[in-house]
C-alpha positions in Angstrom: -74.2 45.4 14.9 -72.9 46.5 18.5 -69.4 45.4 19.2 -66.9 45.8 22.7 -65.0 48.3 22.6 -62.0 46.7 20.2 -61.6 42.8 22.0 -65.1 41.3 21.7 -67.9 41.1 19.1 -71.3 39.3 18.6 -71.9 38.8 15.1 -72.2 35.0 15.8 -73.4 32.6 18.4 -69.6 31.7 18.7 -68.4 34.8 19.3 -71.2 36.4 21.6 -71.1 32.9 24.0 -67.0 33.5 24.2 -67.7 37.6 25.4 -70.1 36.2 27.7 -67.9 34.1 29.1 -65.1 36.4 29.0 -67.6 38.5 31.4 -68.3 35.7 33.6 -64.9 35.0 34.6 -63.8 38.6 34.9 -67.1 39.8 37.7 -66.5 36.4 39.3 -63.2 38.3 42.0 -65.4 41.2 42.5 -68.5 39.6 43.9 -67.8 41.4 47.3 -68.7 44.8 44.9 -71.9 43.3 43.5 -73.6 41.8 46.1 -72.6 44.8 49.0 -75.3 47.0 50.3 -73.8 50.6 50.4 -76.1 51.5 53.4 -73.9 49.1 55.5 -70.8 50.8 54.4 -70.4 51.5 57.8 -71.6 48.9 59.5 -69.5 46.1 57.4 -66.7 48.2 56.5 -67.2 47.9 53.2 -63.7 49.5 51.9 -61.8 47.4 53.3 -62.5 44.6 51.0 -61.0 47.1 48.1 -57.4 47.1 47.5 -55.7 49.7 49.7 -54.1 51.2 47.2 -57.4 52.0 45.3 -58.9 53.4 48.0 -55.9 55.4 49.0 -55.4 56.8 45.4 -59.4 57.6 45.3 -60.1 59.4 48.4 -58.4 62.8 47.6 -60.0 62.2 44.0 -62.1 64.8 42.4 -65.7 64.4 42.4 -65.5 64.4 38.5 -62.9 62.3 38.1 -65.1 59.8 40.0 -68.1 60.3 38.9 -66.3 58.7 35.4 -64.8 55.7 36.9 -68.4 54.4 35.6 -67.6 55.5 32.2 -64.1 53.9 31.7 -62.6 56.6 32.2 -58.6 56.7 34.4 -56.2 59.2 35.0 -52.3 58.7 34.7 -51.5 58.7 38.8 -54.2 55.8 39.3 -52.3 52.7 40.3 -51.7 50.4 37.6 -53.9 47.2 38.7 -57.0 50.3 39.3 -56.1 51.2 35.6 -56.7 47.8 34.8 -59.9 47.4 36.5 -61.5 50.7 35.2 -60.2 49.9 31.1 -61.3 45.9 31.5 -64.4 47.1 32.3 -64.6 49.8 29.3 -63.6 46.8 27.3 -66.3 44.2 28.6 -69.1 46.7 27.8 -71.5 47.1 24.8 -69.8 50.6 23.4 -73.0 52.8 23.9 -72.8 55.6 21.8 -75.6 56.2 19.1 -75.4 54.7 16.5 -75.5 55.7 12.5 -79.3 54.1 11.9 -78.5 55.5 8.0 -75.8 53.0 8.0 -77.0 50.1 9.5 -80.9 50.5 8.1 -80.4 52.2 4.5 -83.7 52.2 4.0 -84.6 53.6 7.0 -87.1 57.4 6.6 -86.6 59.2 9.7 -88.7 62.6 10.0 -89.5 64.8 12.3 -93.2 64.6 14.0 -95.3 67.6 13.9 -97.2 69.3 17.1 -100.3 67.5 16.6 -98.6 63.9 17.2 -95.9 65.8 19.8 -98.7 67.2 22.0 -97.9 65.7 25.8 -95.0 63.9 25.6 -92.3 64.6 28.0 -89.7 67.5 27.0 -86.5 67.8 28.2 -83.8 70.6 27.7 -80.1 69.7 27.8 -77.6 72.6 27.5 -73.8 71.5 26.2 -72.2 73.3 28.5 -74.1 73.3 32.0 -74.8 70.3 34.2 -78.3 69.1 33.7 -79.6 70.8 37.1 -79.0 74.3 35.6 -81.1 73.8 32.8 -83.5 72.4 34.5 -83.7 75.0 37.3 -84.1 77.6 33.9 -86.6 75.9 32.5 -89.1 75.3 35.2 -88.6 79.1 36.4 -89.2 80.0 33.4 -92.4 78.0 33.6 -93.9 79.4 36.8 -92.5 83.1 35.1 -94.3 83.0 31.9 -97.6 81.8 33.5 -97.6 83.9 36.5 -97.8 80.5 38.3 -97.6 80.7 42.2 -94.0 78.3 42.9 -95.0 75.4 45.4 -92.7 75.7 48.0 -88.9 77.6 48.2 -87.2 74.8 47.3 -88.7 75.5 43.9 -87.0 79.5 43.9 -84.0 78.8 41.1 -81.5 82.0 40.7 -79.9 81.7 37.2 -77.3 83.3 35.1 -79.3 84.4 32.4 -76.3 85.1 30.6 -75.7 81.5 29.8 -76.8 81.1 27.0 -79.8 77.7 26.9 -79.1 75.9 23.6 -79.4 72.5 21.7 -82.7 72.0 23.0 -83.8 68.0 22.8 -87.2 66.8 23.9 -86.7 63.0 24.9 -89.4 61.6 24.7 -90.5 63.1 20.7 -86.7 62.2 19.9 -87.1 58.6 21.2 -90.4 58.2 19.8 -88.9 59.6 16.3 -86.1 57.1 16.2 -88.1 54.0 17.1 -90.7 54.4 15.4 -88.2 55.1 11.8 -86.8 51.6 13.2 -90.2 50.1 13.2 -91.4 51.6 10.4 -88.1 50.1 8.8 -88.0 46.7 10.1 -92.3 46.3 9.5 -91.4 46.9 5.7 -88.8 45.0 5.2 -90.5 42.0 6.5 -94.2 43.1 5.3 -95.7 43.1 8.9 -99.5 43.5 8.3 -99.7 44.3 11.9 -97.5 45.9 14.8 -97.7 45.0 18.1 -96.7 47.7 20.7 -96.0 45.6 23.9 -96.2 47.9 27.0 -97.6 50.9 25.1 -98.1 53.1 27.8 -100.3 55.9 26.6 -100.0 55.3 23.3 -97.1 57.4 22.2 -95.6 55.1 19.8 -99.1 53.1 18.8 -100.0 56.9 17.6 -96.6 57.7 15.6 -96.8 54.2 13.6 -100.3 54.2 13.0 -100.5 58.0 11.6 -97.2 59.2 10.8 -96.0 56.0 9.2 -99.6 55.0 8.2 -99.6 50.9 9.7 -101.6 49.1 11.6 -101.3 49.6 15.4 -102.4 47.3 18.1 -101.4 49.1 21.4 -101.4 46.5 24.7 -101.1 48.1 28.1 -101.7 46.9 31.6 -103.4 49.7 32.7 -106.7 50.1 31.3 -106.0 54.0 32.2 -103.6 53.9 29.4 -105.7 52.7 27.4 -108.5 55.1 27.3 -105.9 58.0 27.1 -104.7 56.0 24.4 -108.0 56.1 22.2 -109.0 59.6 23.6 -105.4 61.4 22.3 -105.8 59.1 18.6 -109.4 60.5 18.4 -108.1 64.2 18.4 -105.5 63.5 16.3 -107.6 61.8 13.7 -109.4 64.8 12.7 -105.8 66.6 11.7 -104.8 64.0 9.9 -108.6 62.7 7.7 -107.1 65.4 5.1 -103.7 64.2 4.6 -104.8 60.7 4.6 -107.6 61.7 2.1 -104.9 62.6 -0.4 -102.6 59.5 0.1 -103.3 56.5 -1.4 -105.3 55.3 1.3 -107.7 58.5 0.7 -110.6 54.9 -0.1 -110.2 53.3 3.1 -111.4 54.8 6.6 -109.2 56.6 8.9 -107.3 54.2 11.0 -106.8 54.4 14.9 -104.7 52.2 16.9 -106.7 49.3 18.6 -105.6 49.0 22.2 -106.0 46.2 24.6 -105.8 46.3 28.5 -103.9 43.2 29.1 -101.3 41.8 31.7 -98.8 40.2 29.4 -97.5 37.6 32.6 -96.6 34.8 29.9 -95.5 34.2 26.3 -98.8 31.8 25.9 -100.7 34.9 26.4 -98.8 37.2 24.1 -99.1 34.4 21.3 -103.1 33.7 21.9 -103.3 37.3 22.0 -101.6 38.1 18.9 -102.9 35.4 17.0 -106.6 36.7 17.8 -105.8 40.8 17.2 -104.7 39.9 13.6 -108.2 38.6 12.8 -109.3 41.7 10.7 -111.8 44.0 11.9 -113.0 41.4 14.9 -113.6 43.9 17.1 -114.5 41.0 19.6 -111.2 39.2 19.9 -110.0 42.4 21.9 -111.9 41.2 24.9 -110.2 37.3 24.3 -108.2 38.2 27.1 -111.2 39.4 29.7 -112.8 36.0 29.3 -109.3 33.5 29.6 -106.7 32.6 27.6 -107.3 28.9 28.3 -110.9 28.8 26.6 -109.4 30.4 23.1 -105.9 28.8 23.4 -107.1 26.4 20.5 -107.6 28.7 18.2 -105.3 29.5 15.0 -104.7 31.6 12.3 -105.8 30.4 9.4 -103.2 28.9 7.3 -104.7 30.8 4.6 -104.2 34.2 6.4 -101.6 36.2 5.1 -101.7 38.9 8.1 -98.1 39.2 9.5 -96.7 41.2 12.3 -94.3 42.7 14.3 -93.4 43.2 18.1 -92.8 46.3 19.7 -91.3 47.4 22.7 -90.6 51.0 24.0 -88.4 50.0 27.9 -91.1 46.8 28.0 -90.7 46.4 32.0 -88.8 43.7 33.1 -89.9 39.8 31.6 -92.0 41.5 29.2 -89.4 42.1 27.1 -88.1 38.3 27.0 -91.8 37.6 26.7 -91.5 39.3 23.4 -88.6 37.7 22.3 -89.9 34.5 23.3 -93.2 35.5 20.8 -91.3 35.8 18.4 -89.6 32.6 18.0 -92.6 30.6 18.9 -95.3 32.5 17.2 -95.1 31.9 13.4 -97.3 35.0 12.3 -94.5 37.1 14.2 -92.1 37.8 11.6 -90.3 40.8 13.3 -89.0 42.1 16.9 -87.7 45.4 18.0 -87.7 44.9 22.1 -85.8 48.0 23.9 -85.6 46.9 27.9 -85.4 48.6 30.9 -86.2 47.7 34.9 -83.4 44.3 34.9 -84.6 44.5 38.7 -87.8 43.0 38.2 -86.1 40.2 35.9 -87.0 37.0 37.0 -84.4 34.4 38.0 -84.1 30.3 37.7 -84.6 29.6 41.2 -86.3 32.7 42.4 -89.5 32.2 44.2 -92.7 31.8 42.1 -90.6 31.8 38.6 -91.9 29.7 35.9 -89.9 26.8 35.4 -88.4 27.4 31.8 -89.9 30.9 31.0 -87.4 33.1 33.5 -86.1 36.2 32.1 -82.4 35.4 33.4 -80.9 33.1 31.7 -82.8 32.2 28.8 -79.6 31.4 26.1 -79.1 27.9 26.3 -75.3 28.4 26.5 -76.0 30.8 29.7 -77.8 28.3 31.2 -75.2 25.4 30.7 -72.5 27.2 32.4 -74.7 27.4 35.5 -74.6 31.2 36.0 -77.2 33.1 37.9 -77.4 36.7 38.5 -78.8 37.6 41.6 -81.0 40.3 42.7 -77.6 43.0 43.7 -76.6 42.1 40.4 -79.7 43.2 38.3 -80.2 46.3 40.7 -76.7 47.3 39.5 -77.3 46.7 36.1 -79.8 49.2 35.9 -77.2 52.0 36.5 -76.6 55.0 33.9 -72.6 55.6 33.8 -73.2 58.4 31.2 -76.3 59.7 33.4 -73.7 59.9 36.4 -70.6 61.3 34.3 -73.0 64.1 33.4 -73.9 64.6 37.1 -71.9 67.9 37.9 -69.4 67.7 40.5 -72.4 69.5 43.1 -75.1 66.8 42.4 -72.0 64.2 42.8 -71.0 65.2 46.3 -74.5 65.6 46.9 -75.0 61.8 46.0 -72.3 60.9 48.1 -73.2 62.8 51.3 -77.2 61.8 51.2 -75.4 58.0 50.9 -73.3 58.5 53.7 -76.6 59.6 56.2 -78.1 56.3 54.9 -75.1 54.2 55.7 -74.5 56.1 59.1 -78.8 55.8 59.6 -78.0 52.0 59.0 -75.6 52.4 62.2 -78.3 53.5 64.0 -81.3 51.0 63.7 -78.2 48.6 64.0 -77.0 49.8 67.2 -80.7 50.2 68.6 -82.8 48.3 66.4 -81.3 45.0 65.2 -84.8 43.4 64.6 -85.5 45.5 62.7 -82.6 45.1 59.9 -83.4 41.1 59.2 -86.5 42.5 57.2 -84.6 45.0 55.1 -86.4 48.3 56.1 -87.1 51.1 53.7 -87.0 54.2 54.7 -88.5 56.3 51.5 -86.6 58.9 49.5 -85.0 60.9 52.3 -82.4 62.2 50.2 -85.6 64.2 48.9 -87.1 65.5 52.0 -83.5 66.8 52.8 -82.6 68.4 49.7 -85.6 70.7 50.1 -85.0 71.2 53.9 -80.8 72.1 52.7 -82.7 74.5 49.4 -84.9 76.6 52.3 -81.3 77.7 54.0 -79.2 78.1 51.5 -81.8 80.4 49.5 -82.2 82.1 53.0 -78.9 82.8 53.2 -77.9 83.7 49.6 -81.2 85.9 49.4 -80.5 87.9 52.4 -77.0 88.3 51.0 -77.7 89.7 48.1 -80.8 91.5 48.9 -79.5 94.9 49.1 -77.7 94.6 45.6 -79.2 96.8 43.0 -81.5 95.1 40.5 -84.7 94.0 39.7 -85.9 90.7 41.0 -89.5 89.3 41.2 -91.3 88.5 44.2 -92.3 85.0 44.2 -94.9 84.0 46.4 -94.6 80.6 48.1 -97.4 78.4 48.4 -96.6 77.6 51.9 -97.5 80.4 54.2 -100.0 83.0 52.5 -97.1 85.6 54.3 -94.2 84.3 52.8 -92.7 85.8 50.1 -88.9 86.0 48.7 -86.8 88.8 47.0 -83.5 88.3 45.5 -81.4 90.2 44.3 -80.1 90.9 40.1 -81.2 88.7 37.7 -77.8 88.5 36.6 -76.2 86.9 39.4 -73.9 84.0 38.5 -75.7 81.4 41.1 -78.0 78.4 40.8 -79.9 77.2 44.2 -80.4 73.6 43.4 -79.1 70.8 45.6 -76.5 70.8 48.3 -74.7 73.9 46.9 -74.4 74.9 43.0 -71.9 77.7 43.1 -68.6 76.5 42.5 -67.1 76.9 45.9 -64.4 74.5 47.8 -65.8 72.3 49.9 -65.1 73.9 53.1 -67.5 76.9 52.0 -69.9 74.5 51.3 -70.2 73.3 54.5 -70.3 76.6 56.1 -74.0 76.4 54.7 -75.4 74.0 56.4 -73.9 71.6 59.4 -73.5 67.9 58.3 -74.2 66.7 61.5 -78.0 68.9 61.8 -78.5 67.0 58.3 -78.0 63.9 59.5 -79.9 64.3 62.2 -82.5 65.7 60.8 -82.2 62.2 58.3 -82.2 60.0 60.8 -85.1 61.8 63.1 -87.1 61.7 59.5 -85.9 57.9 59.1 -86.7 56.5 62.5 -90.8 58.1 62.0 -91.3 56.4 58.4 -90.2 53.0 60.5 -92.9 54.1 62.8 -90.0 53.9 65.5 -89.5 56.3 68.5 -86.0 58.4 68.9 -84.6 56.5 72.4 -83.0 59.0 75.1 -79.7 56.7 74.7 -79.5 57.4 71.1 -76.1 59.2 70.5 -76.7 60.6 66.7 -73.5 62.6 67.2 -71.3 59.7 68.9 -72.4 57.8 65.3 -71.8 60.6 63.4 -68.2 61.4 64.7 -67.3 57.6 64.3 -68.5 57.1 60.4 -67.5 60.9 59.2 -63.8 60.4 59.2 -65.1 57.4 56.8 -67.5 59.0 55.0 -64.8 60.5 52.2 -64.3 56.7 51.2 -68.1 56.0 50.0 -68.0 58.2 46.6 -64.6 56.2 45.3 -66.6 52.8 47.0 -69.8 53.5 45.4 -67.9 54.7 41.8 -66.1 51.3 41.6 -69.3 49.5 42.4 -71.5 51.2 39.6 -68.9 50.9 37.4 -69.6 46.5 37.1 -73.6 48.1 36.0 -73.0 48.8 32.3 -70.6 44.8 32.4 -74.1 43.1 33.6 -76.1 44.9 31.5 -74.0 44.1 28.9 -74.1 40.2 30.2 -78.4 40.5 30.3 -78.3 42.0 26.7 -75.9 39.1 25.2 -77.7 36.6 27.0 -81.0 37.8 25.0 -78.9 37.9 21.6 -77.6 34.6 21.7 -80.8 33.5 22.6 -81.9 34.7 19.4 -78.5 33.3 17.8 -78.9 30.0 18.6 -81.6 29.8 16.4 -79.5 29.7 13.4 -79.6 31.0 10.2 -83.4 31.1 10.0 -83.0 34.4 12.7 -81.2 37.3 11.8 -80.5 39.4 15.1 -78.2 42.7 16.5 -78.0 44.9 19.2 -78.2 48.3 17.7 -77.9 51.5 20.5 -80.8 54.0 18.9 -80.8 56.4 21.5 -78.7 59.3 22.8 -77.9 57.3 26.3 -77.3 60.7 28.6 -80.9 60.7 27.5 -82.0 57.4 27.6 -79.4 55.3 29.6 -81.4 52.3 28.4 -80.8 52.8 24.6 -79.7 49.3 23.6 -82.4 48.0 20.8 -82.6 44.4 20.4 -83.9 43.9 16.9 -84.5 39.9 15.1 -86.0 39.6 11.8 -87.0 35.8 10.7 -85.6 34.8 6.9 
């Protein structure tokens, strides 16, 4: 059962409403954080709604040390009230860390899945001692070295110590798919689910695991009827690996069982529950379509008292309402005996008074103690609850400054269609994923540089061929250099070096210039980019402790959205038996937080 860290704990409905409330009244001074836009840090003057003292203890801070404000992390010569802040919030937060699934499910059998049932899912390599970027950079030249593959563009040219030695290598998606489904597998048998549900199945990566690895009955449901044919296409090749080991089990009688899927929008729990109620009727292949042809005409129908099928609901980062639809399911729906809903996307939550919400069915609040204290969210609110502290405290100081500097072109940008363009900022313009466009643009002149630096050194390098220009090609210098070309700048120089690579002002330029044509808006004559630029840089130092001290209230409302679920589950009484259990590594999967209820 997840806990706070030492002040707060949710093993009753009495305990989880008092955290909750404990939240409530701490976010309620720092609403100025939540609800802020950081792209009109310059424009409202953001900082100078913090404390003074914060900011002035923050600005000469370290990029590390900031990057783990978010974490609840403080150092000594912080003022005492920022101290505060930082540990309150470290307090308020569901504790993250995985958790011992031996201890809390004893009976739980977690193995690990072969190549046949691992073939396409997502793999990721973490190294203990490198920021994530390295390894990355490693991996994919690596990639493009083995296959002889032509690299897409010089952005993609990585120089890498190959000294360093890559270990502890973790492929995400197989371990998150390894862990859930144990926890499934777990929960399914200790209710006797007949049937599991997987909610939001995506392409089946879970449906697959349960069905042959764990040997239950899958019924996969998926929006996309993409998904679904990959879905049935993947369980087909599998089935033929598996025909002999089911063979000699003691289902070796029975056919080979695949997952069922089902291309369905899950927009309500009505729909979930007439669903469900139809898939469990065994081996009626037509009930699949019940959805194609309206809920409303099969709405009547029910499981026959006399049917002894049983299942469970699954959820594998179930987008937004889906996943209090599933929760919802599984109080109203009596053959639903079991739920294990992981989250993700609190953005797209739906909110009591937000246009087109369902009256009684919103995703925030849905506790009945939430709702009595009157408490809504907001859209800032959810946005910042989908942060990742641990994802940022693993950042590496490079990426972090790099963060902070593609922020402060946005905020300066906002300056700019302010200045010139006022109309334009009452529909809340999006400008795309500059920060992308410029990264590459930055990668082309520091690898320029760096290359023709080292060129003459004495080594071997390969000459990689760029997909660009037929006549372009790169040659670098020994493979044993001690530099990585990813981001702003990955060698660990001060930052005056750093900028010595490429101006801040021709990057902001270049942003803004980029900007101004995704808004389909012309660059005026009058426009003074460097009259902007000189009047936010002196300024621009102050957005990494802003934006720090903002993310930092993220994991607090996540933590409020997850409580709210569990005492929503709580106040059913003894006849529920619910915890939040974290089941994932979260510098992984920032989202880790299982939500799992059992009926008695």
């Amino acid at each position: 059962m997840a806990a706070g860290n030492g002040k707060y704990s949710c093993r009753t409905a009495t305990e989880t409403l008092e955290w909750i409330h404990a939240i409530i009244d701490f976010i309620k001074p720092y609403t100025f954080f939540i609800e802020a836009h950081v792209v009109n840090f310059f424009k409202d003057r953001l900082w100078e709604a913090v404390d003074k003292e914060w900011i002035d203890s923050l600005r000469n801070e370290s990029v590390e040390n900031l990057l783990q404000i978010p974490s609840g992390v403080v150092q000594d010569q912080w003022p005492p009230s920022l101290k505060d802040f930082v540990l309150a919030i470290r307090s308020f937060a569901l504790p993250r860390e995985q958790a011992d699934l031996k201890k809390v499910l004893p009976d739980i059998h977690t193995t690990p899945l072969d190549k046949v049932l691992t073939q396409g899912m997502n793999r990721k390599k973490k190294h203990e001692e490198l920021p994530d970027l390295r390894v990355i950079a490693y991996a994919v030249w690596e990639q493009f070295r083995l296959f002889e593959c032509e690299i897409p563009n010089t952005s993609a040219v990585f120089v890498v110590n190959t000294q360093l030695h890559i270990s502890n290598v973790i492929y995400s998606t197989v371990y998150q798919i390894e862990a859930l489904s144990a926890v499934v597998w777990s929960i399914a048998r200790s209710v006797g689910a007949s049937t599991t549900i997987d909610v939001g199945a995506g392409q089946g990566y879970l449906a697959q695991v349960l069905t042959f690895h764990y040997q239950l009955s899958v019924i996969a449901i998926d929006a996309c009827s993409h998904h679904g044919r990959i879905t049935d296409a993947r369980a087909e090749r599998i089935k033929k690996h598996y025909a002999a080991m089911m063979r000699k089990s003691r289902l070796e009688n029975r056919d080979l069982s695949l997952p069922k899927t089902v291309t369905c929008s899950v927009l309500s729990t009505d729909i979930l529950k007439t669903l469900s109620n139809s898939l469990i009727k065994k081996d009626d292949v037509e009930q699949l379509h019940l959805i194609r042809r309206g809920v409303a005409e099969n709405s009547s129908k029910e499981v026959s008292k006399d049917n002894p099928s049983c299942m469970l609901l699954a959820g594998l980062h179930a987008c937004g309402d889906l996943s209090v639809t599933m929760l919802r399911t599984f109080l109203e729906c009596k053959e639903v005996k079991a739920v294990v809903s992981i989250g993700c996307c609190y953005n797209l939550l739906s909110e009591e008074g937000d246009e087109n919400a369902a009256e009684g069915s919103c995703g925030f609040p849905m506790s009945k103690g939430v709702k009595s204290v009157g408490f809504s969210l907001g859209k800032s609110s959810r946005d910042l609850a989908c942060q990742s502290a641990d994802r940022w405290r693993g950042l590496g100081e490079d990426a972090g400054l790099h963060n902070f500097e593609l922020h402060a072109f946005r905020a300066a940008f906002q300056m700019v269609l302010s200045q010139h363009y006022p109309d334009i900022l009452t529909s809340s313009p999006t400008i795309g994923r500059q920060g992308k466009a410029l990264r590459r643009q930055q990668n082309r002149a520091i690898i320029e540089s760096t290359l023709h630096q080292e060129g003459q050194k004495e080594g071997s390098w390969p000459t990689i061929k760029c997909a660009e220009s037929d006549s372009c090609t790169y040659k670098g210098s020994a493979w044993g250099t001690d530099t990585i070309l990813l981001g702003a700048s990955c060698n660990h120089s001060t930052k005056s070096e750093k900028t010595t690579y490429v101006d801040k002002f021709s990057q902001f330029e270049k942003f803004s210039k980029s900007g101004l044509c995704r808004l389909g808006l012309q660059h005026l004559q009058d426009m003074d980019l460097a009259g902007i630029w000189k009047e936010t840089e002196s300024f621009a130092e102050l957005i990494g402790p802003y934006w720090t001290l903002r993310a930092a209230l993220g994991p607090v409302l996540e933590t409020l959205i997850l409580l709210d679920r569990l005492l929503f589950l709580q106040e059913e009484g003894s006849s529920v038996e619910s915890l939040i259990l974290p089941i994932f590594d979260p510098a992984l999967s920032p989202r880790n937080m299982a939500l799992i209820a059992k009926k008695i």
